[in-house]
MDAnalysis code that builds the backbone (N, CA, C; Angstrom):
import MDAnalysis as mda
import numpy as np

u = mda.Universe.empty(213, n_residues=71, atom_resindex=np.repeat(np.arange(71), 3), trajectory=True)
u.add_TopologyAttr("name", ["N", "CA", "C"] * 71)
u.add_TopologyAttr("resid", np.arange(1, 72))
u.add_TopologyAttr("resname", ["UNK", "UNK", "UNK", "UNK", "UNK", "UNK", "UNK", "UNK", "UNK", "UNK", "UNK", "UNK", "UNK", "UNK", "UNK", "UNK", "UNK", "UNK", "UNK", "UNK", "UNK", "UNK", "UNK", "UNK", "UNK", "UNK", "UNK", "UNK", "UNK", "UNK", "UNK", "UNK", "UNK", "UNK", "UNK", "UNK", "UNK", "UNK", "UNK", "UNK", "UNK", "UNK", "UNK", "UNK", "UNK", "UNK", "UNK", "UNK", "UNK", "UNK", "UNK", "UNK", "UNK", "UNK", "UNK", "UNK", "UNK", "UNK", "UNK", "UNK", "UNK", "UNK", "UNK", "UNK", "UNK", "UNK", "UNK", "UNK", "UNK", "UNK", "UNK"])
u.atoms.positions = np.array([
    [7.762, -11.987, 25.132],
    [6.740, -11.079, 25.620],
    [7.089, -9.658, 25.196],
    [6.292, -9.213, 24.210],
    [6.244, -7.640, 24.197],
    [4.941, -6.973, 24.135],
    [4.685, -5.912, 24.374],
    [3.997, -5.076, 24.653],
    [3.052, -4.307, 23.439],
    [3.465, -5.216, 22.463],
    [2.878, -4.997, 20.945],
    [2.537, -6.101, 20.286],
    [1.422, -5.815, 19.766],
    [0.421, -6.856, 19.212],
    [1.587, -7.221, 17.456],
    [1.599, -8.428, 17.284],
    [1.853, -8.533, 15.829],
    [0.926, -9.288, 15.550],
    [0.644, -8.638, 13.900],
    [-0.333, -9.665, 13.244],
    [0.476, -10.007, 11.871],
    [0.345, -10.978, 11.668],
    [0.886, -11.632, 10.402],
    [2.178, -12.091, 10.349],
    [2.500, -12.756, 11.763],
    [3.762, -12.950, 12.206],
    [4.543, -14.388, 11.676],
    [5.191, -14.522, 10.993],
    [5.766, -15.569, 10.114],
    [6.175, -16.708, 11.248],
    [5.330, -18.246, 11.428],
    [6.400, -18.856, 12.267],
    [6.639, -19.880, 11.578],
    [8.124, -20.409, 11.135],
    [8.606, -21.174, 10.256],
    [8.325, -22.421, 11.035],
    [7.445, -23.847, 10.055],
    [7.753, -25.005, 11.058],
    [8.154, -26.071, 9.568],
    [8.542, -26.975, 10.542],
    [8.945, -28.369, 10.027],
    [8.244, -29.420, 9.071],
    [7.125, -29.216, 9.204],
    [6.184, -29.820, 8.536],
    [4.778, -29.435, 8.096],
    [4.089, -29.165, 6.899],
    [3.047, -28.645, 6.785],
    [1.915, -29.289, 7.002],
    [0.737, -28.807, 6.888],
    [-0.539, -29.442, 7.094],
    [-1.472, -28.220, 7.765],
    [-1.959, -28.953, 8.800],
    [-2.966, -27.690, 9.481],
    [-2.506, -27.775, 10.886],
    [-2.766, -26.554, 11.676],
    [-2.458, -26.519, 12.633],
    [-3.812, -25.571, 13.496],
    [-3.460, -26.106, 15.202],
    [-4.715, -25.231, 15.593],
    [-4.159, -24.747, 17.236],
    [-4.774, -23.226, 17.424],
    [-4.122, -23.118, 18.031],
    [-4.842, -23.420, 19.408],
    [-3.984, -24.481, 20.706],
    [-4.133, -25.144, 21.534],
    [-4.505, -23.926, 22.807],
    [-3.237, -22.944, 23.389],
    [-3.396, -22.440, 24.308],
    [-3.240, -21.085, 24.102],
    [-4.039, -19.729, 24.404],
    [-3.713, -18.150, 24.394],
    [-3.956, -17.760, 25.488],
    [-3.215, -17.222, 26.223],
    [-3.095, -16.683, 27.409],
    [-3.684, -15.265, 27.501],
    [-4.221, -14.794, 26.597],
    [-4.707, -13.598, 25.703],
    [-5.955, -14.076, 25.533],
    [-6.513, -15.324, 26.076],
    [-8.082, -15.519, 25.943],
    [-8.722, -14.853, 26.928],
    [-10.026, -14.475, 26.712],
    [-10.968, -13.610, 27.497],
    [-11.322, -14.053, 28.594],
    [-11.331, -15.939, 29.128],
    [-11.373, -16.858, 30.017],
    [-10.180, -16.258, 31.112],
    [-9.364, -15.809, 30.854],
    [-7.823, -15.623, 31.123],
    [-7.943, -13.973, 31.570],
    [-8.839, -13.509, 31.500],
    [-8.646, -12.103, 31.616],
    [-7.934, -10.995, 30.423],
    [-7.817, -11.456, 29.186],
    [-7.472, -11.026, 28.034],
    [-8.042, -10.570, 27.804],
    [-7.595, -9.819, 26.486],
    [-8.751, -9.101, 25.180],
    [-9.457, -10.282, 24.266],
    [-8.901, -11.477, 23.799],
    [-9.002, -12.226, 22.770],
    [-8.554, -12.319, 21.521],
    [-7.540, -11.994, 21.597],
    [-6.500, -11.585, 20.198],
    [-6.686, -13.008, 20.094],
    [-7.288, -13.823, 19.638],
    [-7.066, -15.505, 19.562],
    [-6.711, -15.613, 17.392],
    [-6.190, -16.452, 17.134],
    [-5.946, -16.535, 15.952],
    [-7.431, -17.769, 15.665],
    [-7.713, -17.782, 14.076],
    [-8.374, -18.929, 13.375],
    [-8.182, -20.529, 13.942],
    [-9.555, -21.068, 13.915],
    [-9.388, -22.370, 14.431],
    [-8.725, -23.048, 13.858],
    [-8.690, -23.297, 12.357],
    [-7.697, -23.571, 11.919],
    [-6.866, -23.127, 10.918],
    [-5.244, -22.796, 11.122],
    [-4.403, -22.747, 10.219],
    [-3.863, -23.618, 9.533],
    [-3.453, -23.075, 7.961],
    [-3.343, -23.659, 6.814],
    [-2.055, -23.429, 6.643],
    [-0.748, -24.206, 6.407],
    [0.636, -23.311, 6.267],
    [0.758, -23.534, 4.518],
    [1.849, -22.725, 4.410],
    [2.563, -22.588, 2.790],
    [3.829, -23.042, 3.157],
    [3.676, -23.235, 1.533],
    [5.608, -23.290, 1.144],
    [6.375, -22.334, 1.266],
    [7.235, -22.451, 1.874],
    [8.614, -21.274, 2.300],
    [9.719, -21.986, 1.598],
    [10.254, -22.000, 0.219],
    [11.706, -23.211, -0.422],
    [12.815, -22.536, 0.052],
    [12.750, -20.965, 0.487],
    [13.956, -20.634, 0.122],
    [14.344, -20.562, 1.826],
    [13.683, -20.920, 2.756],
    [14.124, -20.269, 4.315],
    [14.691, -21.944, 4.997],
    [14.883, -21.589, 5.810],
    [15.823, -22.953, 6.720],
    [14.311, -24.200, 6.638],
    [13.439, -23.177, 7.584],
    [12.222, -24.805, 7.639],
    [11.265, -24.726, 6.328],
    [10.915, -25.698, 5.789],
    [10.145, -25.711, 4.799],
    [8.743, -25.282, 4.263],
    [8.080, -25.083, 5.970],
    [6.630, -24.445, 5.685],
    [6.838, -23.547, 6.836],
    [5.335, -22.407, 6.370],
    [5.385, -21.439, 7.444],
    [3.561, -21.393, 7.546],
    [3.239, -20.368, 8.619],
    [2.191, -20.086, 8.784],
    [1.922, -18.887, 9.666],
    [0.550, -17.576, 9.070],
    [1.328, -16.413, 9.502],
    [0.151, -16.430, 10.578],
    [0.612, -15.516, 12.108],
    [-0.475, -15.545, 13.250],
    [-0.471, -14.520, 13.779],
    [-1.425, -14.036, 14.636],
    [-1.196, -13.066, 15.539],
    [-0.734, -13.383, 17.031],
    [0.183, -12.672, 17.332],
    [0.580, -12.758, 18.623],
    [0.203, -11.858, 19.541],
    [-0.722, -11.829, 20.674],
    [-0.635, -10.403, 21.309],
    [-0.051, -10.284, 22.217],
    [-0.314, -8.933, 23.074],
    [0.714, -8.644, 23.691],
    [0.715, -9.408, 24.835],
    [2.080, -9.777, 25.275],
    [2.133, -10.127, 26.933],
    [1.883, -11.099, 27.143],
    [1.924, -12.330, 26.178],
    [0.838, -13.137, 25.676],
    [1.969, -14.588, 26.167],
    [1.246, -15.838, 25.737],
    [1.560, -17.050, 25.278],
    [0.951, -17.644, 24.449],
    [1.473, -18.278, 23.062],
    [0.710, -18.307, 22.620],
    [0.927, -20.882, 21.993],
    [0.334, -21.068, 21.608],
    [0.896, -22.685, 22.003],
    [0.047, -23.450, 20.666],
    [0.543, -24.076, 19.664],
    [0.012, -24.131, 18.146],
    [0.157, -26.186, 18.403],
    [-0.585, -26.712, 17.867],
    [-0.360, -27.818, 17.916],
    [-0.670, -28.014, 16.606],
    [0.222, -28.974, 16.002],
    [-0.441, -30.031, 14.575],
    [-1.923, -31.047, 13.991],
    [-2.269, -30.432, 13.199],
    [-3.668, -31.813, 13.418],
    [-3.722, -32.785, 12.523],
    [-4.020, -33.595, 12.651],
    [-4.199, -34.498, 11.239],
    [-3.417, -35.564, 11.056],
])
């Protein structure tokens, strides 16, 4: 939790494909602004970092944010 919005925030995962994001605590339902990211994300190749794919998001502030796999 911080108090600053990031956008384009690198989160390294294990396996690529698409991903979508499940829960934002930062939704407007929630009393948020709606910093919500794309229904669905697309990850890349990362060869040179520990996990093999990444995918970049916004996090906002104060937030939770909860990404599930699809497909």
């Amino acid at each position: 939790f911080t108090p600053v919005r990031r956008d384009g925030y690198r989160l390294h995962l294990p396996e690529g494909g698409e991903y979508r994001e499940i829960f934002n605590s930062d939704m407007k339902d929630f009393g948020g602004y709606g910093d919500c990211n794309p229904w669905t994300l697309h990850t890349y190749d990362t060869p040179n970092e520990r996990l093999p794919f990444a995918v970049d998001v916004t996090l906002p502030p104060m937030s939770a944010v909860f990404f599930k796999k699809i497909g």
